[in-house]
C-alpha positions in Angstrom: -44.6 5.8 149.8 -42.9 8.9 147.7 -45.4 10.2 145.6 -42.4 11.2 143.4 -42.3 7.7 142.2 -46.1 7.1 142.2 -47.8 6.4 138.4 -50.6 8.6 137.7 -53.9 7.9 139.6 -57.1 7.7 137.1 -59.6 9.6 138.4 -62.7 9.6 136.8 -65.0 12.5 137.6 -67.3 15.3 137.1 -67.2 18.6 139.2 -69.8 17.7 141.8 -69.1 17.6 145.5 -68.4 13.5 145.7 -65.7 14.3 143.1 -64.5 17.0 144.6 -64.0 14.6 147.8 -61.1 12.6 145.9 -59.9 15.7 143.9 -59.0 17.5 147.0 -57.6 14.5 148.2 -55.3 14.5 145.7 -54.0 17.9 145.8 -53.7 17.1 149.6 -51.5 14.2 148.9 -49.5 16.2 146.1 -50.1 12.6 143.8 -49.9 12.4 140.3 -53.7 12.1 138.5 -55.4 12.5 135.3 -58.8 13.3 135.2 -61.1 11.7 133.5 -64.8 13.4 132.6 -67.4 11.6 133.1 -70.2 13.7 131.7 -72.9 13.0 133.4 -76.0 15.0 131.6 -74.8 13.5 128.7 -74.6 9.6 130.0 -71.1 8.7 130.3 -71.7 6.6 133.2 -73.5 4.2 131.4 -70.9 3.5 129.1 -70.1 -0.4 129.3 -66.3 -0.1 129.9 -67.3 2.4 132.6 -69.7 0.3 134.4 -67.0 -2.6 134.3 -65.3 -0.7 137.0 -68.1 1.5 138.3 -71.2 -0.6 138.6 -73.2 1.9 140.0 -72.8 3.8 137.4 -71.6 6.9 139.6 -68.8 8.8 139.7 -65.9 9.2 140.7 -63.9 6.2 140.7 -60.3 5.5 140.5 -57.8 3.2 139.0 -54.6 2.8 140.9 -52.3 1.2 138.3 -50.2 0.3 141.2 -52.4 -1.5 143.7 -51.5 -3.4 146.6 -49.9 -6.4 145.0 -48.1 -3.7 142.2 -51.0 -4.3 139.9 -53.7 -2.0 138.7 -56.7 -1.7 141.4 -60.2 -0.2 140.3 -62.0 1.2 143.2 -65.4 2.8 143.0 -67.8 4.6 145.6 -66.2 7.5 147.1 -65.8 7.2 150.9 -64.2 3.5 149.8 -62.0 5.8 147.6 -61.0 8.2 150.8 -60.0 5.5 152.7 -58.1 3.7 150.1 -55.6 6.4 149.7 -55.5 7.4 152.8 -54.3 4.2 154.1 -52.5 3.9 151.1 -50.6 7.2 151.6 -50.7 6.9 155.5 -52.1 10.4 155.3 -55.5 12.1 156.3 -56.5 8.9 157.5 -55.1 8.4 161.3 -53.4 4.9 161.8 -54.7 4.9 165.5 -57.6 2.9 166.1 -59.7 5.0 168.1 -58.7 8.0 165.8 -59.7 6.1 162.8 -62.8 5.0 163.9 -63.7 8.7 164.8 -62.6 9.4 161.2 -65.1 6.4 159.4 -68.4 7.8 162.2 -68.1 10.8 160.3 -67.3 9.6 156.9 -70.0 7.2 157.5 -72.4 10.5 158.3 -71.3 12.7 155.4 -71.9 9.4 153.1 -75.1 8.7 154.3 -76.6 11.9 155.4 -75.0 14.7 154.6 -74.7 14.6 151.2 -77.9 12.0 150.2 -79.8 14.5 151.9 -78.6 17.6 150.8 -78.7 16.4 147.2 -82.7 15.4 147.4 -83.1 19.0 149.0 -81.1 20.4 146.0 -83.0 18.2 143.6 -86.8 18.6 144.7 -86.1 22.5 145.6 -84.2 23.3 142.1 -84.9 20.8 139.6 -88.0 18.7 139.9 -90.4 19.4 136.9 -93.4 19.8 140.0 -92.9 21.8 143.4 -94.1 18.9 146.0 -94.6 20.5 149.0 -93.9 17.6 151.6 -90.6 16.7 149.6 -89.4 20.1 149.5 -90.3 20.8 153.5 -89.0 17.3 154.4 -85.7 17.4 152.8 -84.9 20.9 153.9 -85.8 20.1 157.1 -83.5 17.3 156.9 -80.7 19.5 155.5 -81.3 22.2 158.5 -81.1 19.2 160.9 -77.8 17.9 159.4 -75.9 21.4 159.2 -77.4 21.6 163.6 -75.8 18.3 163.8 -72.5 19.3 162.0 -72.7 22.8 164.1 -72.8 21.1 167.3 -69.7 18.6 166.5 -67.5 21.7 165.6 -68.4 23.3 168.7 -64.5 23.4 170.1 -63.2 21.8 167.1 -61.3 22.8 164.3 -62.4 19.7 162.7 -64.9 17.3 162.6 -62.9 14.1 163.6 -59.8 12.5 165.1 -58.8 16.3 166.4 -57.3 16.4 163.2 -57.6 17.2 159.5 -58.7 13.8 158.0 -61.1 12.7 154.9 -63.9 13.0 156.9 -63.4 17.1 156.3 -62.8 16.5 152.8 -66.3 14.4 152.0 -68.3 17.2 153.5 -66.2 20.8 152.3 -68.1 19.8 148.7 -71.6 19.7 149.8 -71.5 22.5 152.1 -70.4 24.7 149.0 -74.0 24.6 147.9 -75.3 25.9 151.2 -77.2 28.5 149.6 -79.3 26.5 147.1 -79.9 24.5 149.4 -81.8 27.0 151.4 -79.6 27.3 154.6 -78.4 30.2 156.5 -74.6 30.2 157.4 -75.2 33.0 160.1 -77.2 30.4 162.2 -74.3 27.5 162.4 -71.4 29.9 163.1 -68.8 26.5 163.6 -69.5 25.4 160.1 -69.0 28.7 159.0 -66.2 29.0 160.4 -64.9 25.6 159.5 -65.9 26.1 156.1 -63.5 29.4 156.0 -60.8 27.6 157.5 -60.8 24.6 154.8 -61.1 27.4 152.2 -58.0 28.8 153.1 -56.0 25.3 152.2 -54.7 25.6 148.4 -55.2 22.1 148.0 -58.7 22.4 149.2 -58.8 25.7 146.8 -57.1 23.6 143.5 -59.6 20.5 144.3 -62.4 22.7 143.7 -61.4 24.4 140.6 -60.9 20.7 138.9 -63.2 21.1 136.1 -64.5 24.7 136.9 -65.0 25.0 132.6 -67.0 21.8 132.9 -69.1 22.7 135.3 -69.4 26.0 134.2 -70.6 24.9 130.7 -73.0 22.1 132.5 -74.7 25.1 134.3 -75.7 27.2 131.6 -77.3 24.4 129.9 -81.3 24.3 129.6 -80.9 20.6 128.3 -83.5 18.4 129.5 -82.5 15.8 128.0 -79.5 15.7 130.2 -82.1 16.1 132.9 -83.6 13.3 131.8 -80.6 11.1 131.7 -79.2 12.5 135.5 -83.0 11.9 137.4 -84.4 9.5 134.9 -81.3 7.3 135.5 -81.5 6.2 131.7 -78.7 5.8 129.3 -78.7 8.3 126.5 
């Protein structure tokens, strides 16, 4: 499909690292979008004509007013959102079966590990209102195994799946961007380092983390606890 002729994906969003999976998907693909913020210290996920597409009341999530059958498609969850523009686009996504199974292992990692994981670390080491030992030593453990695990699959590789660039990179670039704060050392996985550097250098990858920068920017200077509240508390405003 031209993406000349393509309608403007909605992409609903906030600057966090699952929507900077689909952002930088988008610049990848070179498709028309218009974002949609979803702020989510202030609640907007739990706004009713939100959760009619977004049940989960998470970001990101897309409509595709072009679907498969020509009309509009809602699709939320964002590996479901990779793989529905990849196929879509026959890009990123490899059409070979043993390629594209590769692709979803690792997909399916980043979605259930390295990401869930990393975000408790982020939460219990940054955020929580009381310092709980165990939580804090078990998810940064967690996090250390995950990055070993990620090391080891770049050994040889430039990336992780498929021998290829595919979304699999693009659900994990985010979350390694808050390697730091999440109390990791770079110098001890020198292939995710690497790999890290060598998605950096992509401008698609560079514009798909920028979506939002004034957002995110503004979020982060914030000492709102209500929004706090509303993010861990899972509570509409």
């Amino acid at each position: 499909m031209s993406v000349s002729q393509v309608k403007p994906i909605e992409l609903y969003y906030w600057p966090t690292p699952n929507g900077w999976k689909v952002s930088i998907l988008l610049e990848e693909l070179g498709v028309p979008y218009e974002v949609k913020f979803i702020d989510i210290g202030k609640g907007d996920q739990f706004e009713p004509e939100f959760l009619k597409f977004s049940p989960n009341n998470r970001m990101p999530a897309i409509i595709d007013p072009e679907g498969p059958d020509g009309s509009p498609i809602t699709v939320f969850e964002s590996g479901a959102i990779l793989q529905y523009l990849g196929r879509k686009f026959g890009k990123y996504y490899p059409a070979d079966e043993r390629k594209r199974v590769e692709t979803e292992e690792w997909l399916m990692w980043q979605m259930g590990g390295f990401g869930p994981m990393l975000g408790q670390n982020h939460h219990f080491r940054i955020y929580a209102p009381e310092k709980i030992e165990y939580a804090m030593s078990r998810y940064l453990n967690e996090t250390h195994r995950l990055y070993g695990v990620l090391d080891r699959r770049l050994e040889g590789r430039d990336y992780v799946a498929a021998g290829e660039y595919t979304i699999a990179d693009m659900a994990m670039i985010g979350w390694a961007q808050g390697w730091e704060r999440q109390g990791m050392d770079l110098e001890e996985f020198q292939n995710v380092k690497a790999w890290k550097t060598r998605l950096e250098e992509r401008p698609a990858v560079q514009k798909g983390l920028v979506v939002g920068k004034e957002e995110r920017e503004k979020f982060a200077l914030q000492d709102d606890k209500n929004a706090q509240s509303v993010l861990f508390g899972q509570r509409a405003r």
